[in-house]
C-alpha positions in Angstrom: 124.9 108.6 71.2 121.6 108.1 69.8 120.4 106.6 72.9 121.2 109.8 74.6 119.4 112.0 72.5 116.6 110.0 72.7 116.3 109.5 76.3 116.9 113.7 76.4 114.0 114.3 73.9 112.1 111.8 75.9 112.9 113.9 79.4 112.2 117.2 77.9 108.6 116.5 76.5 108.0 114.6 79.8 108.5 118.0 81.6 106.6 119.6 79.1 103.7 117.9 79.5 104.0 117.8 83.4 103.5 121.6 83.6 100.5 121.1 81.6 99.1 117.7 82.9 100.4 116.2 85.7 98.8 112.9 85.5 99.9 112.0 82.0 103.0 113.0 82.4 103.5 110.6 85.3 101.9 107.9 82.9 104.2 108.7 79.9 107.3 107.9 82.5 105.6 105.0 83.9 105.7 103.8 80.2 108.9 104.8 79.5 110.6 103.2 82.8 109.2 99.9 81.8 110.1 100.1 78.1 113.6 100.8 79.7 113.5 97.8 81.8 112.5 95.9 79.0 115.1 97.0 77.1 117.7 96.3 79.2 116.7 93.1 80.3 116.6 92.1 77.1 119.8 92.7 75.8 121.4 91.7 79.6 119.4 88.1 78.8 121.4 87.9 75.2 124.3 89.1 76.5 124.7 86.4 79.6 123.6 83.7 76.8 126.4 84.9 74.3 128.9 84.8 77.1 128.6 81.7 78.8 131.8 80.7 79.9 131.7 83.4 82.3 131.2 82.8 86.1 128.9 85.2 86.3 126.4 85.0 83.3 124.0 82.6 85.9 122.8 86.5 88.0 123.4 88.3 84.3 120.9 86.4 82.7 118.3 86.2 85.9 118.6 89.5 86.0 117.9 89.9 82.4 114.9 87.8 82.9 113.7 89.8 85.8 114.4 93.2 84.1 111.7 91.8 81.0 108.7 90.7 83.6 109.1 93.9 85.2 109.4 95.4 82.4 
Protein backbone atom coordinates (compact mmCIF):
# COMPACT_ATOMS: atom_id res chain seq x y z
CA UNK A 1 0.00 0.00 0.00
CA UNK A 2 2.78 2.18 0.71
CA UNK A 3 4.39 1.41 -2.42
CA UNK A 4 1.45 2.71 -4.22
CA UNK A 5 1.33 5.92 -2.69
CA UNK A 6 4.67 6.45 -3.26
CA UNK A 7 4.89 5.51 -6.75
CA UNK A 8 1.47 8.07 -7.12
CA UNK A 9 3.35 10.94 -5.32
CA UNK A 10 6.23 10.16 -7.46
CA UNK A 11 3.88 10.37 -10.84
CA UNK A 12 2.17 13.47 -9.76
CA UNK A 13 5.30 15.65 -9.08
CA UNK A 14 6.80 14.12 -12.27
CA UNK A 15 3.91 15.80 -14.19
CA UNK A 16 4.31 18.74 -12.32
CA UNK A 17 7.51 19.42 -13.05
CA UNK A 18 7.04 18.41 -16.82
CA UNK A 19 4.60 21.38 -17.39
CA UNK A 20 7.27 23.48 -16.04
CA UNK A 21 10.50 21.78 -17.33
CA UNK A 22 10.46 19.29 -19.64
CA UNK A 23 14.00 18.13 -19.54
CA UNK A 24 14.12 17.50 -15.80
CA UNK A 25 11.19 15.92 -15.71
CA UNK A 26 12.32 13.28 -18.20
CA UNK A 27 15.54 13.06 -16.04
CA UNK A 28 13.63 12.60 -12.68
CA UNK A 29 11.84 9.37 -14.57
CA UNK A 30 14.97 8.21 -16.02
CA UNK A 31 16.07 8.03 -12.26
CA UNK A 32 13.12 6.71 -10.99
CA UNK A 33 12.77 3.79 -13.74
CA UNK A 34 16.23 2.66 -12.86
CA UNK A 35 15.74 2.89 -9.07
CA UNK A 36 12.70 0.60 -9.93
CA UNK A 37 14.67 -1.81 -11.82
CA UNK A 38 17.00 -1.92 -9.11
CA UNK A 39 14.59 -2.51 -6.81
CA UNK A 40 13.04 -5.18 -8.30
CA UNK A 41 15.96 -6.97 -9.39
CA UNK A 42 17.01 -6.97 -6.18
CA UNK A 43 14.47 -8.49 -4.33
CA UNK A 44 13.67 -11.07 -7.62
CA UNK A 45 17.72 -12.09 -6.98
CA UNK A 46 16.76 -12.90 -3.05
CA UNK A 47 13.86 -14.27 -3.79
CA UNK A 48 15.15 -17.03 -6.49
CA UNK A 49 18.12 -17.65 -3.82
CA UNK A 50 15.51 -18.20 -0.90
CA UNK A 51 13.60 -20.52 -3.10
CA UNK A 52 15.85 -22.86 -4.58
CA UNK A 53 14.29 -25.97 -5.01
CA UNK A 54 12.20 -24.48 -7.50
CA UNK A 55 12.60 -25.31 -11.25
CA UNK A 56 12.55 -22.07 -12.20
CA UNK A 57 14.64 -19.93 -9.67
CA UNK A 58 17.86 -20.46 -12.51
CA UNK A 59 15.70 -17.28 -15.12
CA UNK A 60 14.38 -15.76 -11.49
CA UNK A 61 17.56 -15.02 -10.27
CA UNK A 62 19.19 -14.02 -13.99
CA UNK A 63 16.73 -11.94 -14.26
CA UNK A 64 17.19 -10.44 -10.92
CA UNK A 65 20.70 -9.98 -11.82
CA UNK A 66 19.89 -8.27 -15.01
CA UNK A 67 17.19 -6.10 -13.51
CA UNK A 68 20.28 -4.59 -10.89
CA UNK A 69 22.94 -3.78 -13.99
CA UNK A 70 20.25 -2.16 -15.66
CA UNK A 71 19.19 -0.78 -13.03
Amino acid sequence: MLYHALVAVLYILTGLIMVNDPLAASAMLTMFIGILLLMVGILRAVSAIQHRSSETWVWSLLSGLAGILIG
